[in-house]
N, C-alpha and C positions, 0 to 999 in steps of 0.2 A: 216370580211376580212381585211385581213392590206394593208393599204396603202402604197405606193412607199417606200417611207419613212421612214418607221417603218418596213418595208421589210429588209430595208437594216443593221437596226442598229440592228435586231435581227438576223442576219444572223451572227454577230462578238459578239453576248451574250455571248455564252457559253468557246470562248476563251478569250476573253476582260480581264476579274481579271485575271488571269493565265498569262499572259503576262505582264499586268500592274503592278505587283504586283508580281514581279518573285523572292523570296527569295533567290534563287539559283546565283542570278547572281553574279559579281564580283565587279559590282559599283552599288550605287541606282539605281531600275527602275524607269521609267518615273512615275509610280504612285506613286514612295512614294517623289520623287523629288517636285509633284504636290500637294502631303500631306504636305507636310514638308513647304514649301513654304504658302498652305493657314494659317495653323499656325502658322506662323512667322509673317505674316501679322497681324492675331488677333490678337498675343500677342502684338503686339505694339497700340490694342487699348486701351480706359478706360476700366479697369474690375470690375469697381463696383457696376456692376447686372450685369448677364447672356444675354446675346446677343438672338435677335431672327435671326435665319440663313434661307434664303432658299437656297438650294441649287438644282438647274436646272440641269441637267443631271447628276447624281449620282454613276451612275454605279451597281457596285457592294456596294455602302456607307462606303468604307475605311474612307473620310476626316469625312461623313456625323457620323462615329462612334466616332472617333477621337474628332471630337468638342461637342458629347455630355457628353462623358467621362471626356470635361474641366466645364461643367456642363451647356454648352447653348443650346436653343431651337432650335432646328433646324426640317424642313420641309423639305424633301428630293423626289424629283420627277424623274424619266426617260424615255423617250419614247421606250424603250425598253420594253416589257413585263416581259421578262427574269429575265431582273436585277430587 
């Protein structure tokens, strides 16, 4: 049985990416401003070894795909079921 909690944040699963992530629109969406953003921050760390990441609420894993692609470890979790 889900908790309050986890009630709520699977209740907005199934539209979360699709909004987040709206290719359609006419300026960045809010997820790729949030992609774009965690990566601009990595890059300005040292890069000489691969980073371990976690990353806490994931989503859908756009960034969590995105930084393993730059080839770091990343650990990707969300209290959502869905995602």
């Amino acid at each position: 049985m889900l908790n309050e909690s986890q009630a709520y944040f699977e209740s907005f699963a199934s539209q979360w990416v699709e909004d987040a992530y709206d290719k359609n629109a006419q300026k960045p969406s809010i997820g790729e401003q949030r992609k774009q953003c965690i990566l601009d921050i990595i890059g300005k760390m040292p890069q000489d070894h691969p980073l371990k990441i976690l990353d806490i609420g994931c989503g859908g894993g756009q960034i969590t795909l995105a930084l393993l692609k730059l080839g770091h470890h990343v650990t990707a979790v969300d209290r959502s079921i869905q995602m």
